[in-house]
N, C-alpha and C positions, 0 to 999 in steps of 0.2 A: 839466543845464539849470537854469537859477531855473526855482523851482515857479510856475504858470499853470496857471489853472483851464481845464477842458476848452471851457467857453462863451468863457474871453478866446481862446484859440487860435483857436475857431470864426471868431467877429469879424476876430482879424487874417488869417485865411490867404481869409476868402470863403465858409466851410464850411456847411454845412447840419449838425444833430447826429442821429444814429439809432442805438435801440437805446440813448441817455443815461438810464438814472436819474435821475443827479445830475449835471447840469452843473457843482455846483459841484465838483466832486472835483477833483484838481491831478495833473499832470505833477509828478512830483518827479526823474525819473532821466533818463538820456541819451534823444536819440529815433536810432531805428535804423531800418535796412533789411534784415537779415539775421536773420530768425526767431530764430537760434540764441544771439542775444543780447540776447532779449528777457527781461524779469524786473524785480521790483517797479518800478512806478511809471515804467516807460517809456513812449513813445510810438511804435507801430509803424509806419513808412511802407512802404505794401504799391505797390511799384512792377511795371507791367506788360512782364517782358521776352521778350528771344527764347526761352528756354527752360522759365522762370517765371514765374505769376503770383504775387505777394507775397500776393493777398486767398484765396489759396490755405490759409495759413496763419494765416489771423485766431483764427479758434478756438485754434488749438494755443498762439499769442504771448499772449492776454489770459488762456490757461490759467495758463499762465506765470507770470504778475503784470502783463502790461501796462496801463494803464489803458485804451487804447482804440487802435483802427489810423486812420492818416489812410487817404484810401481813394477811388476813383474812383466807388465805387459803395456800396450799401448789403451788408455781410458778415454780418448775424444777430447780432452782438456788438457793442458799444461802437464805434462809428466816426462820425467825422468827415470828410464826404461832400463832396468839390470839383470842379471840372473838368478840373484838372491839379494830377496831386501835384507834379511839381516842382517849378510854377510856386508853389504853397501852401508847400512846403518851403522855398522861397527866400523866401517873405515871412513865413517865420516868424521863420528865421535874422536876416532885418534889422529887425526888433521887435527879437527880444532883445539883438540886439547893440548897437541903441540906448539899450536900458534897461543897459546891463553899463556897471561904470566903471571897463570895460579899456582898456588902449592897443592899437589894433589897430594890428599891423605886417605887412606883407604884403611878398613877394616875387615876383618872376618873372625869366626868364631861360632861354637858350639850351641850359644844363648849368649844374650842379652846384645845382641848386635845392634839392634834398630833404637834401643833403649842409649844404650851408647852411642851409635852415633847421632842422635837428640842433641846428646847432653854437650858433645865435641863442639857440633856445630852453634849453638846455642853461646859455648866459652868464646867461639874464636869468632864470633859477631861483635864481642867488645871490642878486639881487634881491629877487624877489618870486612871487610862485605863478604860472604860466605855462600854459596850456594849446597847444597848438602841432598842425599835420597829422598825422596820425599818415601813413608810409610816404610816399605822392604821391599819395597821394588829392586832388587839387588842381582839381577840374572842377565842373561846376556842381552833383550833387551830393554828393562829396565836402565842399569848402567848407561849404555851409550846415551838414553834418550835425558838420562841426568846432567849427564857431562854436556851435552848440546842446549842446556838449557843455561847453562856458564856464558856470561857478559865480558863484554872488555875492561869491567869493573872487577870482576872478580879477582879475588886475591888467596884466597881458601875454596875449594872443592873436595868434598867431603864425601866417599862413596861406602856406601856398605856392598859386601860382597860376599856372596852365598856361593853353595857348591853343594854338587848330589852326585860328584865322583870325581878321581882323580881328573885331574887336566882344566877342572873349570876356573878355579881362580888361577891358573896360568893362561887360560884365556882370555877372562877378564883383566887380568893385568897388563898385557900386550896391549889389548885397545885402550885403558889411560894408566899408562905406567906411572903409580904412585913415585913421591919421593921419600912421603914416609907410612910403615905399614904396621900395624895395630892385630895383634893375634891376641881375642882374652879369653879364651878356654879349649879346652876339648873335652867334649862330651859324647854324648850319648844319641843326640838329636842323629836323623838318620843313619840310624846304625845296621839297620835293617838293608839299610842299600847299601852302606858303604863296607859292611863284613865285616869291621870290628874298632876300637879306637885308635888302634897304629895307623889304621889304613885312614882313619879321618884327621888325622894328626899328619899325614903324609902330604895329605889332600889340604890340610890349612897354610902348610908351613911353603907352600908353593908362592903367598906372597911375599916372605921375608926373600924366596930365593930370588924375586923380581927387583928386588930394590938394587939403586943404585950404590956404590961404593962409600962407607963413611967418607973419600975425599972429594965425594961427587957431592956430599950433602945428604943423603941417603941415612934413614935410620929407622931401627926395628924397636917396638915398644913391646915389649912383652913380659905376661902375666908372670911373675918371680913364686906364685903361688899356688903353678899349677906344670908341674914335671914335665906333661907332654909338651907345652909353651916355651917353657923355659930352655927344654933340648935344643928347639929353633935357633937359638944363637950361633951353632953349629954351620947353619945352612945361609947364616947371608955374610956378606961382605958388607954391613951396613953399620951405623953403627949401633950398637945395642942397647936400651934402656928399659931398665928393669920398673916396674909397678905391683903392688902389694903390698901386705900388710908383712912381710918377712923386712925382718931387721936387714936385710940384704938388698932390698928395694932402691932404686933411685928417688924416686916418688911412693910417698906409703903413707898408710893411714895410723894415728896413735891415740889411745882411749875412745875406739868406734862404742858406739853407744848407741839407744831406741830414743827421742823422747814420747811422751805419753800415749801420743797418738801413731806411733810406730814410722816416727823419721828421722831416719840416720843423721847423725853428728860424730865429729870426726875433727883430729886435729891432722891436718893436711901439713904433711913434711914435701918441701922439694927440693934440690939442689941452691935454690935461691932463696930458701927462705921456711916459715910457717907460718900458718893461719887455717883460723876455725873456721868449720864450715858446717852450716846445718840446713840439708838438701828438706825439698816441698816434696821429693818422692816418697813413695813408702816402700819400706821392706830394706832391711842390712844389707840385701844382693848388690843394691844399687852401691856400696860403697867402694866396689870393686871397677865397677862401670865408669864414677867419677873418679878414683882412679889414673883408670886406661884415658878418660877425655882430659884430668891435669898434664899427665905426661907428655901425650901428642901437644897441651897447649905451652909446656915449659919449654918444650924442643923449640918450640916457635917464637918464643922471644918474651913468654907472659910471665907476669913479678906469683909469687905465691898467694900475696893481696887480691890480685889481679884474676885469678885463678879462682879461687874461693870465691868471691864476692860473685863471680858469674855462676858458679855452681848451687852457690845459695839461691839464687834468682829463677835456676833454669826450671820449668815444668815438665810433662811429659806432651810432646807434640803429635804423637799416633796413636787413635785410636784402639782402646780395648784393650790397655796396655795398663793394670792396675789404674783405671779411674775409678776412684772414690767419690762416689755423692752420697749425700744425705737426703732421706725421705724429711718432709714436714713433721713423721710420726717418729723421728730420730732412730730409723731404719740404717743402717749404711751400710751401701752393695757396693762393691768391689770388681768394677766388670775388666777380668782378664784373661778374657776370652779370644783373643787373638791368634795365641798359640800354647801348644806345649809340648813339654819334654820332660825327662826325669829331674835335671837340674832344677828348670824353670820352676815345674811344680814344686818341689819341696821348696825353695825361694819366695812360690806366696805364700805357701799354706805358711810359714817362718813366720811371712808379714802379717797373717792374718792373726798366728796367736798373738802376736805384738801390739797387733792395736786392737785384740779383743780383752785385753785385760780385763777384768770387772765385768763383763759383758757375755754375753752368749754366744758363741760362735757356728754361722755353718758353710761347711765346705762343698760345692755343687761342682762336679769335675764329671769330666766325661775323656771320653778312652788317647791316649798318647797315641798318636801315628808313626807306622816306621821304623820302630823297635827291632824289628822280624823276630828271630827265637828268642830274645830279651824281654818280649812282651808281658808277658804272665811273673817274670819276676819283680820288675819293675811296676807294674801295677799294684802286684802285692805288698811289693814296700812302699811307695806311697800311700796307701791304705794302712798300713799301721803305722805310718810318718804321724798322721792326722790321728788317731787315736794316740799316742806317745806326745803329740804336742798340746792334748786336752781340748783339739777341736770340738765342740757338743753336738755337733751331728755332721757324718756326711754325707752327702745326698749324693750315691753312684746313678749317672744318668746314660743311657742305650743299652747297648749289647753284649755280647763277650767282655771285650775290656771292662768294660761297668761293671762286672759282676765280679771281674777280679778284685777291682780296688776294693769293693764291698766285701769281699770274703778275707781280704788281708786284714781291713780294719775290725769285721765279726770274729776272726782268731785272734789278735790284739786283742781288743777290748774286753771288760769284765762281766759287763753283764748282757751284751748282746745287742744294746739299743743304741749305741756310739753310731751307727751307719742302716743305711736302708738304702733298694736299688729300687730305681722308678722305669720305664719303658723308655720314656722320652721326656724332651722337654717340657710340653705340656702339663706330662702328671706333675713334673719339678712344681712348676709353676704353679698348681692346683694345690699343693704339698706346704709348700713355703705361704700362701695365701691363707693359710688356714691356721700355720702354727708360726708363725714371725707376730714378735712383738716388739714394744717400743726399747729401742736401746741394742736390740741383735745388729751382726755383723756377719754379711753375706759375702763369701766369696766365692765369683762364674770363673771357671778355666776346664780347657779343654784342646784337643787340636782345632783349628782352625775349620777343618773340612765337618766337623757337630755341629757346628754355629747353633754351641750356647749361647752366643750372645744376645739371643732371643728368650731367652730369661734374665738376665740383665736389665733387658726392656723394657718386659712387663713389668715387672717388679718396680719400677720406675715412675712407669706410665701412671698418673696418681688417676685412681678408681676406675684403673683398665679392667674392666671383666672379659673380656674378648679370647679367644683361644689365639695362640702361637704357632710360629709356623716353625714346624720342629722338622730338623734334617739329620 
């Protein structure tokens, strides 16, 4: 964070100071909410949850070296006393983010948000110094505790931005109002909350309405390939740049292609220019993703060279997010188990026929969260997604949902033996131990709240026999 004395935070967040010495003393280092990464010249925010109280651990953090905890209450230590820490937290983040002479770029979307902002901040580090979300931390306070984590070096700030009903990315965009704002899909992902796709298309298009004026500098990137995105031009005063593969595109991709091992190539058109690019991701999804991160990086002043060559370069930086390894035994598990949704899913299972060519393929998924009455259809078609793409087995793992995607692929399929539904992870794992041979190709997805990714694991763990801890 830029160093701020513990009296200028008082001032902007509403705070009362107890237990100050020295008001004048400064915040020099990150402000956090996880004790365990508390240390010289932090700021502790002691948040009151279901399991933990954060003011629990004031003494032990200012041990540490914090300068002082923000705090709902008075802690016997250094604190800075509010009504609401988040609401304090969020008015911290938009001080500083108004004193920083970042560019703030923000994102939102349906899927592949976290994937994409990777890939953005990744480009614009050729640039210039970058700070960017770490993982999907993207909520009200995730966000803030990003943007406080911005230096007086910074030049790029890079946020991803989530929503589970109308008014939150108008939320979040009040505490760091982007300048330029990045919409790449609408989908399906919490459809269950949000009542239906207008209503999540109402709820995305909230950050284009934040931007500032094209004569402010203000501009909207959006997906040319996808209708409810593309409407958003409507709604901002910014100005507009189109990305996709449509001939209509500012930025767009031409002769997108797999190579062998199922990684996009692409010849990258921009207003400035063209050049090939051939990303270390897997899966065609991603050609959409990079994209949404050339466009944000042409706005910003990058040659099309310049562009490509960081895209070619970029990895994937979050966890669970199609990591490909290979066993010794030339096994290769695919753990993308982090999240899912309709999109996403048919996105790997795509990547997984692509780099199963020649090889055997099996799909291990477990139930989409959040659907509400959409759930049973959407299961069903994913399940005969994977029997239609010639996956060789898919292993349906828990409960209801599981049994849907299983009974979509059992009506698809010809002879009955394309899919099989296991209880839990465990049996997965018991399942695949017995019949994976050298040369198969394993793909883990599922929602988040399964943590598949404990077959991932094992499967991993070389001559784990041990049981899994299946949820």
């Amino acid at each position: 964070m830029i160093a701020l004395s513990l009296a200028e935070i008082a001032s902007v967040v509403g705070g009362q100071t107890h237990d100050i010495p020295d008001p004048s003393v400064q915040v020099t280092g990150p402000v956090v909410r996880d004790s365990r990464e508390a240390g010289p010249g932090t700021l502790f925010v002691a948040f009151v949850g279901e399991r933990v109280d954060g003011h629990d651990f004031a003494q032990a953090v200012v041990q540490a070296g914090a300068v002082a905890v923000l705090a709902s209450r008075p802690v016997g230590v250094p604190a800075i006393v509010v009504e609401d820490v988040q609401t304090a937290l969020g008015a911290l983040a938009r001080h500083v983010v108004r004193r920083l002479g970042a560019t703030l770029v923000a994102l939102t979307g349906s899927a592949g948000k976290t994937s994409t902002k990777d890939l953005i901040a990744q480009v614009l580090r050729h640039k210039a110094p970058t700070v960017f979300t770490p993982g999907s931390l993207n909520n009200e306070i995730g966000l803030p505790l990003t943007a406080l984590s911005a230096t007086e070096e910074t030049r790029f700030l890079v946020l991803e931005m989530g929503a589970r009903g109308i008014g939150h990315i108008r939320y979040l965009a009040d505490l760091t109002p982007p300048k330029i704002g990045l919409v790449l899909n609408v989908g399906t992902a919490h459809i269950g909350e949000f009542g239906g796709r207008e209503q999540i298309a109402q709820a995305k298009g909230e950050l284009v309405e934040a931007l500032p004026s094209a004569s402010e500098g203000g501009a909207a990137v959006l997906n040319a390939d996808d209708p409810l995105v593309r409407a958003m031009a409507s709604r901002t005063k910014a100005k507009v740049i189109l990305f996709g593969e449509s001939g209509e595109a500012d930025v767009r991709a031409e002769n997108v292609r797999l190579t062998d091992s199922g990684q996009p190539a692409f010849l990258l058109r921009t207003p400035s220019g063209a050049s090939e690019v051939t990303m270390r991701l897997y899966g065609e999804h991603h050609v959409s993703n990079a994209l949404a991160a050339a466009a944000v990086a042409h706005e910003l002043g990058m040659s099309a060279e310049e562009i490509a060559t960081a895209l070619s370069e970029a990895g994937s930086l979050s966890r669970w997010r199609m990591e490909v390894t290979e066993r010794p035994d030339g096994v290769t598990v695919v753990n993308d188990a982090y999240n899912a949704n309709p999109e996403s899913m048919r996105a790997a299972l795509r990547a997984l026929a692509a780099m199963g060519r020649g090889r055997r393929t099996w799909a291990v998924l477990g139930k989409m969260a959040e659907l509400g009455d959409e759930a049973l259809a959407e299961h069903d078609a994913v399940g005969r997604l994977a029997v239609r793409l010639n996956v060789g087995k898919l292993v349906a793992v828990g409960g209801r949902e599981a049994s849907w995607l299983q009974l979509g692929a059992y009506n698809e399929g010809s002879w009955g033996e394309e899919s099989v539904h296991v209880s839990d992870a465990q049996a997965a794992v018991d399942l695949l131990r017995s019949e994976l041979r050298p040369g198969d190709v394993v793909l883990v997805k599922a929602s988040r709240s399964v943590g598949l990714e404990s077959i991932a694991e094992a499967l991993l763990a070389t001559g784990a026999e041990g049981e899994v801890s299946a949820r």
